[in-house]
LUMDO-369209 format. One record per atom (N, C-alpha, C): residue in three letters; atom name; x, y negated, z. Coordinates in Angstrom, 1 decimal. Each point is the difference from the previous one (the first is absolute). Layout:
<pts>
PT  res  atom       X       Y       Z
PT  ALA    CA       X       Y       Z
...
</pts>
This chain:
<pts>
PT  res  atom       X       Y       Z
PT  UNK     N    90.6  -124.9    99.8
PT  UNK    CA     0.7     0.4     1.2
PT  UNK     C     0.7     1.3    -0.2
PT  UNK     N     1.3     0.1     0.4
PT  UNK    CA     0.5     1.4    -0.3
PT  UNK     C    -0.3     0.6     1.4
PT  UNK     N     0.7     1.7    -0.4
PT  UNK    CA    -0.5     0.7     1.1
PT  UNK     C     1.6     0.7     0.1
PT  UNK     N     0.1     0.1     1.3
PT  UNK    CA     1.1     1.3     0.2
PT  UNK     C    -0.7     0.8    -0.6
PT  UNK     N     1.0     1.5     0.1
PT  UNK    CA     0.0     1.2    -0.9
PT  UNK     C     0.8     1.1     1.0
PT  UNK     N    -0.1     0.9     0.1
PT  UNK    CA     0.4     1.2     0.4
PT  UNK     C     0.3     1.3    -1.1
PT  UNK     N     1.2     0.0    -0.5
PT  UNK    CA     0.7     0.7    -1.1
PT  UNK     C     0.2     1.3     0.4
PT  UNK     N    -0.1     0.9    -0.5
PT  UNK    CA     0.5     1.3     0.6
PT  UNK     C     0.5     0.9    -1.0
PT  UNK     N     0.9     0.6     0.0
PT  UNK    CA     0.8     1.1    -0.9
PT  UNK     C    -1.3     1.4     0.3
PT  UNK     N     0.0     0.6    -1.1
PT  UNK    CA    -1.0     1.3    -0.1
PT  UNK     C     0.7     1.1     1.0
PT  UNK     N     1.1     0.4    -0.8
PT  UNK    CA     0.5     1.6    -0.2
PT  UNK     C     0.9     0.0     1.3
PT  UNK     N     0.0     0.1     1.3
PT  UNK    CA     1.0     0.1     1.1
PT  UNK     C    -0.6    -1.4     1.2
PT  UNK     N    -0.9    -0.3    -1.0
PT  UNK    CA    -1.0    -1.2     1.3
PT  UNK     C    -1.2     0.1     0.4
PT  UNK     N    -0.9     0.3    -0.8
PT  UNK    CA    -1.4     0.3    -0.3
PT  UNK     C    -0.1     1.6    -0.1
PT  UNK     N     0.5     0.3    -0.8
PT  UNK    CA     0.0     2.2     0.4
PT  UNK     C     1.7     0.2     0.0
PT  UNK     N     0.4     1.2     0.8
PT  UNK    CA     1.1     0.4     0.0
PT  UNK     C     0.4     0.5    -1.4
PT  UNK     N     1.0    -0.4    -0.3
PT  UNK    CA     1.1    -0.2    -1.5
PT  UNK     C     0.2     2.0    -0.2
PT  UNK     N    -0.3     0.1    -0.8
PT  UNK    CA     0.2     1.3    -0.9
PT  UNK     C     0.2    -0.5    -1.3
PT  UNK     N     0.4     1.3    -0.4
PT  UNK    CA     0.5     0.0    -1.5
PT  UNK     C    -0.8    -0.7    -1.1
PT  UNK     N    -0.3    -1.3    -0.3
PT  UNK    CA    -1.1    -0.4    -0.9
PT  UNK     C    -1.1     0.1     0.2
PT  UNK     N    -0.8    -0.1     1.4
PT  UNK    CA    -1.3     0.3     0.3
PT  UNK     C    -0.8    -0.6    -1.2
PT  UNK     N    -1.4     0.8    -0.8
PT  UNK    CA    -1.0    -0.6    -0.3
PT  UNK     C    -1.0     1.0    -0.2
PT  UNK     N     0.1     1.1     0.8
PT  UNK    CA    -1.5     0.4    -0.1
PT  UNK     C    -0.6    -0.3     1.6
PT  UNK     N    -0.7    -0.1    -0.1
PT  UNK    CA    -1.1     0.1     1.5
PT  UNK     C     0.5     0.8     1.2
PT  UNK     N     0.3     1.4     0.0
PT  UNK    CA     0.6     1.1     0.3
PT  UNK     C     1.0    -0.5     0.7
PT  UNK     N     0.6    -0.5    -0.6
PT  UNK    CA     1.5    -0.1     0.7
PT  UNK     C     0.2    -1.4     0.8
PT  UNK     N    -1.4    -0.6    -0.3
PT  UNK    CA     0.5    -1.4     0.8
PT  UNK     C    -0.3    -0.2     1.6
PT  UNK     N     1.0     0.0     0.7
PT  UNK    CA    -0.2     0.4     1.1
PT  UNK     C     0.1    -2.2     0.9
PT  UNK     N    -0.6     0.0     0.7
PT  UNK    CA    -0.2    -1.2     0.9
PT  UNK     C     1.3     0.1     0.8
PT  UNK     N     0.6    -1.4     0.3
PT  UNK    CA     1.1    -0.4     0.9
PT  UNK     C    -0.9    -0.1     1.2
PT  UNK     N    -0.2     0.0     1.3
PT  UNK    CA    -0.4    -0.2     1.1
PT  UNK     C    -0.2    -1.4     0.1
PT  UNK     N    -0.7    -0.6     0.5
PT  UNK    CA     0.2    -1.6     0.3
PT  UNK     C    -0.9    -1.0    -1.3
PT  UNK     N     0.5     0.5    -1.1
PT  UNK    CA    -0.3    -0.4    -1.2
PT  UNK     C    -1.6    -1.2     0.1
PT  UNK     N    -0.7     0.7     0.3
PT  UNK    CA    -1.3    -0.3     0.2
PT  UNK     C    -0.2    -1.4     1.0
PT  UNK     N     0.4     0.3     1.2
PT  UNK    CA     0.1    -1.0     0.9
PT  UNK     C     0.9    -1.4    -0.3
PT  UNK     N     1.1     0.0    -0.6
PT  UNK    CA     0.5    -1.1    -0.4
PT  UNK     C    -0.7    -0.7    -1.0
PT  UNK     N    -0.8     0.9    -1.1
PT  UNK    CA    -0.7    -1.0    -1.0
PT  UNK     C    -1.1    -0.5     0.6
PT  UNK     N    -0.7     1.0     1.3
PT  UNK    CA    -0.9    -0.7     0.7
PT  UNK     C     0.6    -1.6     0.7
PT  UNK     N     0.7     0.2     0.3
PT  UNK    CA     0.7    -1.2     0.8
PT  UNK     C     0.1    -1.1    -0.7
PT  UNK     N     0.7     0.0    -1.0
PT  UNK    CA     0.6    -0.9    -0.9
PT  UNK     C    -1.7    -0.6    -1.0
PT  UNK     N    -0.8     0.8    -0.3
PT  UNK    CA    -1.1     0.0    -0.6
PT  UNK     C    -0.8    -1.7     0.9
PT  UNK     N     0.3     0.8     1.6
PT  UNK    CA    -1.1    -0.9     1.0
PT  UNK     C     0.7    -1.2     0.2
PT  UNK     N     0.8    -0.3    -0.4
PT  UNK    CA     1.4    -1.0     0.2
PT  UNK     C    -0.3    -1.0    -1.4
PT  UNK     N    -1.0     0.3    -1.0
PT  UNK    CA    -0.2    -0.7    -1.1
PT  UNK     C     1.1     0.2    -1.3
PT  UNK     N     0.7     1.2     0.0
PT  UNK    CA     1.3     0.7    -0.9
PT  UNK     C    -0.7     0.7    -1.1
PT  UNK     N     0.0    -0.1    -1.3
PT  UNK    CA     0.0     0.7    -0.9
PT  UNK     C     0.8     1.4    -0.2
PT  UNK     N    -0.4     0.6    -0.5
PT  UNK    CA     0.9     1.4     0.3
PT  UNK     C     0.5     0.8    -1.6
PT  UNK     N     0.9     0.0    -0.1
PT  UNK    CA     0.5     0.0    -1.3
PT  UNK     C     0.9     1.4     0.1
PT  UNK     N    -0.1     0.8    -0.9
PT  UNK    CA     1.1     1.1    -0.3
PT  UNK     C     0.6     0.0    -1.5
PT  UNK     N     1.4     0.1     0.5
PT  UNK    CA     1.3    -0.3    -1.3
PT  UNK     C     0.7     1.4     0.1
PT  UNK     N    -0.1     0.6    -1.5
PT  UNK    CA     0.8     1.2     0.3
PT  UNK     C     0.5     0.3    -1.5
PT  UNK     N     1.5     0.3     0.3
PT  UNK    CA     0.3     0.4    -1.4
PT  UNK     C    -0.6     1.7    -0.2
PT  UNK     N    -0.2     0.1    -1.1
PT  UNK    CA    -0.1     1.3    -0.5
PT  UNK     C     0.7     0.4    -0.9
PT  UNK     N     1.0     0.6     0.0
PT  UNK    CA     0.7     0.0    -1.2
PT  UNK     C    -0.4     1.6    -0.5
PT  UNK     N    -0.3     0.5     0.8
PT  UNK    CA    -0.4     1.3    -0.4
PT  UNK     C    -1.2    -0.1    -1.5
PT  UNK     N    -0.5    -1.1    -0.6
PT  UNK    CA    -0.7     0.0    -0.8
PT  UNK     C     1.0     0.1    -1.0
PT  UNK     N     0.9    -1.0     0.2
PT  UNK    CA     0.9    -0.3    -1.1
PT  UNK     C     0.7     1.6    -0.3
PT  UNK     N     0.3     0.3     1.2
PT  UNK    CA     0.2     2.0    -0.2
PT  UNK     C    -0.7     0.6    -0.4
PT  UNK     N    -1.1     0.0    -0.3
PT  UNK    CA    -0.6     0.7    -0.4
PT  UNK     C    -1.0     1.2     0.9
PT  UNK     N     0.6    -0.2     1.1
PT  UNK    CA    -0.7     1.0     1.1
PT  UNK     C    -1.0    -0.2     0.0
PT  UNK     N    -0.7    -1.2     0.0
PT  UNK    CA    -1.8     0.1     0.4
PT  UNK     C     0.4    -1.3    -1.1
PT  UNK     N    -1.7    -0.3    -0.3
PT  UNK    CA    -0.6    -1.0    -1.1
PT  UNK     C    -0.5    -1.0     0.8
PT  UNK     N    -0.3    -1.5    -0.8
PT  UNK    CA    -0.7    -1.1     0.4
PT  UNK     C    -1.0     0.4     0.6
PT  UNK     N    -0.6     0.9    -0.3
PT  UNK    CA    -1.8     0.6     0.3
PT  UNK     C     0.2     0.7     1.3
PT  UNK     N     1.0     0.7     0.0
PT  UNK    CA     0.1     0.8     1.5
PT  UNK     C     0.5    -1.2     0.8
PT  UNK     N     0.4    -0.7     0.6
PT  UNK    CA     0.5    -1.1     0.2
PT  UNK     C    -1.4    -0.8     0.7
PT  UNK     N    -0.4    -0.6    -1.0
PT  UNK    CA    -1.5    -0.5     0.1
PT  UNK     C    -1.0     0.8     0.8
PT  UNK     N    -0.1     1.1    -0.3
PT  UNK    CA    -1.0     1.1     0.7
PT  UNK     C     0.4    -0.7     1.7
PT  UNK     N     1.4     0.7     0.0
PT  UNK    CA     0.6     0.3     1.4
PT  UNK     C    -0.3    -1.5     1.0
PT  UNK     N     0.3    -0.9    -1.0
PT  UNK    CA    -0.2    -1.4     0.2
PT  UNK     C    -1.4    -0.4     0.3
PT  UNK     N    -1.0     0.2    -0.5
PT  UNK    CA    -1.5    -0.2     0.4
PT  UNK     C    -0.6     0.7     1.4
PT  UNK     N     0.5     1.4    -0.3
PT  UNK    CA    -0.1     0.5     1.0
PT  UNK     C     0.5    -0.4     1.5
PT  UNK     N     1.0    -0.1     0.1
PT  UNK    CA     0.6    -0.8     0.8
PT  UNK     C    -0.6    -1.4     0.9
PT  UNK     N     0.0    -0.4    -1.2
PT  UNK    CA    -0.7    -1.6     0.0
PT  UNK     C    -1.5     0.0     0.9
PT  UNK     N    -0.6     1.5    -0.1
PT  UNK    CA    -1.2     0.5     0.2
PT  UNK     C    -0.2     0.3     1.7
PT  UNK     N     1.6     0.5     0.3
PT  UNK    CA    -0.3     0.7     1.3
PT  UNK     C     0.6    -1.3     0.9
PT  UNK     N     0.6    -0.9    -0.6
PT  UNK    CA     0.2    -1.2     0.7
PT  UNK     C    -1.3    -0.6     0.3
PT  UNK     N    -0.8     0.2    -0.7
PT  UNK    CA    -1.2    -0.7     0.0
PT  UNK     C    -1.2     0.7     1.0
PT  UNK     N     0.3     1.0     0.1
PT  UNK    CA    -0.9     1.0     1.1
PT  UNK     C     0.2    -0.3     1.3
PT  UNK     N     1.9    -0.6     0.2
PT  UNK    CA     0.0    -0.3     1.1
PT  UNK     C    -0.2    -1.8     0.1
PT  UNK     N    -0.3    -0.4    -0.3
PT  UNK    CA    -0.4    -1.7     0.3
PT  UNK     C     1.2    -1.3    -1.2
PT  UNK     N     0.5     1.1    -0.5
PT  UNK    CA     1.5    -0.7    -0.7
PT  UNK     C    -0.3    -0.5    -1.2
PT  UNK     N     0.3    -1.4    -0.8
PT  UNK    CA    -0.3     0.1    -1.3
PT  UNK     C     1.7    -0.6    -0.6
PT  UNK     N     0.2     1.0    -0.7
PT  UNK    CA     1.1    -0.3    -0.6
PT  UNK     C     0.0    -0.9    -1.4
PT  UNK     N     0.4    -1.3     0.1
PT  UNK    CA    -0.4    -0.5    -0.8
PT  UNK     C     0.2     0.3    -1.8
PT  UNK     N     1.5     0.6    -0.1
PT  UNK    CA     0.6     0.0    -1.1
PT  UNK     C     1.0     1.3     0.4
PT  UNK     N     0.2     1.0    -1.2
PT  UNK    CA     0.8     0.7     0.2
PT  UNK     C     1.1    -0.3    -1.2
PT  UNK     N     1.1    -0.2     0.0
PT  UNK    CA     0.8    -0.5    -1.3
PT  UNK     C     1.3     1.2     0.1
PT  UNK     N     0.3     0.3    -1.3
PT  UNK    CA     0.8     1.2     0.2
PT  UNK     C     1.0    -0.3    -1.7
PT  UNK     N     1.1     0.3     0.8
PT  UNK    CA     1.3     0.0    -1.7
PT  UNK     C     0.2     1.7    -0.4
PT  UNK     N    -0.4     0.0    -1.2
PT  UNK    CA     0.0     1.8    -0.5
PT  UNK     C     1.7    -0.3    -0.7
PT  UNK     N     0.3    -0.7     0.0
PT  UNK    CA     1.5    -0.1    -0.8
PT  UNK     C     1.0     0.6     0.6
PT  UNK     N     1.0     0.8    -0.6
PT  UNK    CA     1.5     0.1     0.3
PT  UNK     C     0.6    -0.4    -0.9
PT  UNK     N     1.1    -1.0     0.6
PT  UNK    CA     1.1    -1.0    -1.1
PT  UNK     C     0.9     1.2    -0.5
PT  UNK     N     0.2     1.1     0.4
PT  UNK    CA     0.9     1.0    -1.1
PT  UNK     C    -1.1     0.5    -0.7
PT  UNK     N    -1.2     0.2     0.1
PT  UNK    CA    -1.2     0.4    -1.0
PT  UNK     C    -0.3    -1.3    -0.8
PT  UNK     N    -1.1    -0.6     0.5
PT  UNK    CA    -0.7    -1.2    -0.2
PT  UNK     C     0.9    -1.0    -0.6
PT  UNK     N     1.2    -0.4     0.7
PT  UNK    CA     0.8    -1.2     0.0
PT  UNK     C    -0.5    -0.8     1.1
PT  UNK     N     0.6    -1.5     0.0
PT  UNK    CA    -0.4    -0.7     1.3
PT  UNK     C    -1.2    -0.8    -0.2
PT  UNK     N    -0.1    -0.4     1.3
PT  UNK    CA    -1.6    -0.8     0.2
PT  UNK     C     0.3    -1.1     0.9
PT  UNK     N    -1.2    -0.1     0.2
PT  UNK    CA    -0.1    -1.1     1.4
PT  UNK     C    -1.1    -0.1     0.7
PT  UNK     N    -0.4     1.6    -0.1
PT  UNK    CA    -0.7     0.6     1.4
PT  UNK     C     0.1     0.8     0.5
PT  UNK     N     1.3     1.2    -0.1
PT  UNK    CA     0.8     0.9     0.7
PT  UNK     C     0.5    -0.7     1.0
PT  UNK     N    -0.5     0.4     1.2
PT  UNK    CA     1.1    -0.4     1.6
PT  UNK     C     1.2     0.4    -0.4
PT  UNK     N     1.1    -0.9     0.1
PT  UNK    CA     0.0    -1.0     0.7
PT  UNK     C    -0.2    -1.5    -0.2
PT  UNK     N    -0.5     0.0    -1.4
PT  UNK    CA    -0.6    -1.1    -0.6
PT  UNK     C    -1.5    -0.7     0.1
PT  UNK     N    -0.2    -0.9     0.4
PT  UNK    CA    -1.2    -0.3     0.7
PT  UNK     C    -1.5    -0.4    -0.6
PT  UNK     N     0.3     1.0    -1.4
PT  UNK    CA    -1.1    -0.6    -0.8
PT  UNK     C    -1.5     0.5     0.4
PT  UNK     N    -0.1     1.2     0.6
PT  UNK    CA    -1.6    -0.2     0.4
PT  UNK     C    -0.2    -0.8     0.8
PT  UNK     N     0.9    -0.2     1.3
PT  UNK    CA    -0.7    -1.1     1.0
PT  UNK     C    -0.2    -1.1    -0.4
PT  UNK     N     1.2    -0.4    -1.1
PT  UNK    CA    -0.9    -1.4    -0.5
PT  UNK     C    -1.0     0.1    -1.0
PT  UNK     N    -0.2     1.3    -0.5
PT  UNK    CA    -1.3     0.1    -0.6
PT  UNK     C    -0.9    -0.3     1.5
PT  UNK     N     0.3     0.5     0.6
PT  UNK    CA    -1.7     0.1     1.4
PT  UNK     C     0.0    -1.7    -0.1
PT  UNK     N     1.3    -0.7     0.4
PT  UNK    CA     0.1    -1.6     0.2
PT  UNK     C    -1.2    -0.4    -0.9
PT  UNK     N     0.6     0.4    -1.4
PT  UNK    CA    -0.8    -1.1    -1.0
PT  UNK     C    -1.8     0.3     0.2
PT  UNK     N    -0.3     1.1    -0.1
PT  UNK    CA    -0.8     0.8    -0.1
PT  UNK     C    -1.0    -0.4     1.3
PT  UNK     N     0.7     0.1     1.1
PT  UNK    CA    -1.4    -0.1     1.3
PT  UNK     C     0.5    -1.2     0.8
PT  UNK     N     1.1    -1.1    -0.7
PT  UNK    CA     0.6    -0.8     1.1
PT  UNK     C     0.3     0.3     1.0
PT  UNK     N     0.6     0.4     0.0
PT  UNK    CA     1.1     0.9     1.7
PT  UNK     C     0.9    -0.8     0.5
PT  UNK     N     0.2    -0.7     1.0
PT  UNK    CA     0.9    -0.8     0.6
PT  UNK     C     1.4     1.0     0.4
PT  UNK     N     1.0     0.2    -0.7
PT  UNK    CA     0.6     1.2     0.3
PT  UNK     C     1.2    -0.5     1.6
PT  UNK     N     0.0    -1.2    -0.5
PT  UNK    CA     0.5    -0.4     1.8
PT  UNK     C    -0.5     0.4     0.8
PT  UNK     N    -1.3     0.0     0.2
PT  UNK    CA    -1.0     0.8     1.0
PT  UNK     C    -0.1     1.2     0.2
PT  UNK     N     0.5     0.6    -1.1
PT  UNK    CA    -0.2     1.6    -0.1
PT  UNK     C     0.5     1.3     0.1
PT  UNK     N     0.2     1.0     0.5
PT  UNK    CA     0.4     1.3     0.2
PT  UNK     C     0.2     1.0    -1.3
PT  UNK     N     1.4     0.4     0.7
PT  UNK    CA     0.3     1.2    -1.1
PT  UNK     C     0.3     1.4     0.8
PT  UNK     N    -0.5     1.2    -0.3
PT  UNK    CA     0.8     0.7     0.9
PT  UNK     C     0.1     1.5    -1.3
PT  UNK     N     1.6     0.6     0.1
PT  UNK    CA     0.0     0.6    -0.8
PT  UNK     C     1.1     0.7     0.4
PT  UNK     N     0.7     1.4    -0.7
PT  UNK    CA     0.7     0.9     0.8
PT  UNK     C     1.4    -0.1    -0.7
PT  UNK     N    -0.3    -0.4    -1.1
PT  UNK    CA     1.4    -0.1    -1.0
PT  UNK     C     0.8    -1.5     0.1
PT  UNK     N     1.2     0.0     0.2
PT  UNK    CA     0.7    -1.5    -0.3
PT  UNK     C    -0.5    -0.7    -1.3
PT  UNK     N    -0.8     0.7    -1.3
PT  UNK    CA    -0.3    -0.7    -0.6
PT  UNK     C    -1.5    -0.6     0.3
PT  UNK     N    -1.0     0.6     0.6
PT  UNK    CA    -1.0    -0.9     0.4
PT  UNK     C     0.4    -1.4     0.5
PT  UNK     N     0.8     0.1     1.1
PT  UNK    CA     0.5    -0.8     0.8
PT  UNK     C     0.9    -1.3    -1.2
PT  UNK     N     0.3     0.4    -0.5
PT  UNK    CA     1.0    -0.5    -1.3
PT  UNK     C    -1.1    -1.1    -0.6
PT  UNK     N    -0.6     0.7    -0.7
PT  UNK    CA    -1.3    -0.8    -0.4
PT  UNK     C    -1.1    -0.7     0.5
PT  UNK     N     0.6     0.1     1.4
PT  UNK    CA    -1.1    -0.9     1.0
PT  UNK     C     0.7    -1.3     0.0
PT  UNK     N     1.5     0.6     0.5
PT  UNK    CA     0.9    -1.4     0.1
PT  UNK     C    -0.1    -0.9    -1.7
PT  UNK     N    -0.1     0.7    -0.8
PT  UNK    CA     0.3    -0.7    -1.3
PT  UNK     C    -1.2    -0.6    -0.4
PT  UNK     N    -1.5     0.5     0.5
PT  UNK    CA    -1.4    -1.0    -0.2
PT  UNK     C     0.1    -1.2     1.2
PT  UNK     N     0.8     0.2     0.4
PT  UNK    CA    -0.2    -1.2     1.7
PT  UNK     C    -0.6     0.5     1.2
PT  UNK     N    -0.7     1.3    -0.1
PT  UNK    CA     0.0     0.3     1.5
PT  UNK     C     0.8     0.5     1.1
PT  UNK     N    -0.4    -0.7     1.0
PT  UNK    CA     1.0     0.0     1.0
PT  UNK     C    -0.3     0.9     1.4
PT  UNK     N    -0.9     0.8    -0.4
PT  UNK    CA     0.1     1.0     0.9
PT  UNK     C    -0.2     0.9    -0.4
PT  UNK     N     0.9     0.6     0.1
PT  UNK    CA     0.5     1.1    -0.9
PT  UNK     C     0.3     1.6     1.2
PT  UNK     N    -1.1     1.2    -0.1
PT  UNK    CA     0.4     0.7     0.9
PT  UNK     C     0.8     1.4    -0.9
PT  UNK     N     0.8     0.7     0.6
PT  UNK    CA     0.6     1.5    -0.9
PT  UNK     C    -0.2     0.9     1.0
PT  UNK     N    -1.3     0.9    -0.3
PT  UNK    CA    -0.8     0.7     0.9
PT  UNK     C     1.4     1.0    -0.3
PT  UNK     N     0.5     0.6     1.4
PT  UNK    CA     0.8     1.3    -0.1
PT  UNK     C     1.3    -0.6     1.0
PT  UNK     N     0.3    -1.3    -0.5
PT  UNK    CA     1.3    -1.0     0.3
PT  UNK     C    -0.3    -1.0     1.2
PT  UNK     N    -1.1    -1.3    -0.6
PT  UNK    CA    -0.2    -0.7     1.0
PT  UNK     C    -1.1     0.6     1.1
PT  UNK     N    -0.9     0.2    -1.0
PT  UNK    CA    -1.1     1.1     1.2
PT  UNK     C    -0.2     1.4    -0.3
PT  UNK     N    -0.5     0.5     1.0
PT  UNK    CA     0.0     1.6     0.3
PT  UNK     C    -1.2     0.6    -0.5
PT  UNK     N    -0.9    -1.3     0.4
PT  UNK    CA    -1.5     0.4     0.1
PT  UNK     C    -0.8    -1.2    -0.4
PT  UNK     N    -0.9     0.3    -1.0
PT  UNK    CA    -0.7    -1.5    -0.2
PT  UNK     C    -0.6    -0.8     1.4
PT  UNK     N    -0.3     0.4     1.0
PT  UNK    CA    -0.3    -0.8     1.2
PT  UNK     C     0.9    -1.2     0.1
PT  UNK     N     1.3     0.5     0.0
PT  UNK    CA     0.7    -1.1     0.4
PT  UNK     C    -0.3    -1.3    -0.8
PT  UNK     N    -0.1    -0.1    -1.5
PT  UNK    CA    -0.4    -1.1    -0.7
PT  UNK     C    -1.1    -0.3     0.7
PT  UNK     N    -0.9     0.2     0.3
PT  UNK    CA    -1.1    -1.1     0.6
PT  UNK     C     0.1    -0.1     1.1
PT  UNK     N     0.8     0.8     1.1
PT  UNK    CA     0.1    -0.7     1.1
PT  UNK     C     1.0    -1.2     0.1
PT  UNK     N     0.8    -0.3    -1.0
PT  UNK    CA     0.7    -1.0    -0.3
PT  UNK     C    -0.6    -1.1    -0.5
PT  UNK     N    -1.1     0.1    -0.8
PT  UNK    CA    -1.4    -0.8    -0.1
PT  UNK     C    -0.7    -0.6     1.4
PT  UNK     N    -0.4     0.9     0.4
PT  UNK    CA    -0.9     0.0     1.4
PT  UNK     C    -0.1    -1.3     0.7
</pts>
C-alpha cells in the first residue's frame, strides 16, 4: 500500500535561508514548521526533506558538516513528536559537478523517496520557496505543489486548506 508524503525544501522552509547554512549556530527555525509536520504526520503523511546543497560542491562546508547538521536536525524534529522519514539532499552544481538528476528542478530525489518508501506522489505534498522546488514537484507528479513566500505567507495556510 503506498503512502502520501509531505516533501519539504530545507533552506527558506524548514530554517530561514542564509548564506549556506550548516553549522548548528546559524540554523534558525521558520515559525509554523513544527505544526504542519505535526498535522500532515497525524493525517498518515510521511515526511520527507529534499534540498539541494550545492555548497558542498563549493566547497564551503563538507559531506560531514552536512550530515552533522542533518542528524541533528532530524533530532529536534524528534523532540517534538515529528519523525522525518528521509532527508535526501543534491551537493552538485552543474557549472562545478556537471548535471544530475537530483538537483531541483529535476525530480530525482522524490523519485528516490517513491522507489524507496512507496509514496503515492498523487497524494502528496510539496512545499518549497524556490520555482525550482515547485519545478520538480510538477516534474515527479505532484500536484500540490505550495511556493511558501508566493502562494502562501505562512505555513498555516497549507493545512488549513487540508482541514
Amino acid at each position: 500500500m503506498s503512502h502520501p508524503a509531505l516533501f519539504l525544501d530545507r533552506d527558506g522552509v524548514i530554517n530561514v535561508e542564509k548564506n549556506y547554512v550548516y553549522k548548528i549556530e546559524d540554523f534558525e527555525w521558520i515559525d509554523g514548521i513544527f505544526d504542519i509536520c505535526r498535522f500532515f504526520q497525524k493525517k498518515g503523511y510521511k515526511i520527507f526533506v529534499v534540498t539541494n546543497q550545492s555548497g558542498i560542491a563549493r566547497g564551503y562546508y563538507s559531506e560531514d558538516d552536512f550530515k552533522k547538521l542533518t542528524s541533528w536536525m532530524e533530532a529536534e524534529f524528534e523532540k517534538q513528536g515529528i519523525n522525518i522519514t528521509k532527508t535526501y539532499h543534491c551537493p552538485h552544481h552543474p557549472d562545478i559537478t556537471g548535471e544530475c538528476k537530483c538537483r531541483k528542478p529535476n525530480p530525482g530525489m522524490i523519485l528516490k523517496a517513491k522507489d524507496e518508501f512507496d509514496i503515492d506522489l498523487k497524494s502528496s505534498v510539496l512545499i518549497g520557496d524556490k520555482q525550482s522546488d515547485i519545478d520538480a514537484a510538477k516534474n515527479a507528479g505532484i500536484e500540490k505543489r505550495y511556493l511558501f513566500g508566493k502562494d502562501i505567507k505562512n505555513l498555516k495556510e497549507v493545512t488549513d486548506a487540508f482541514a
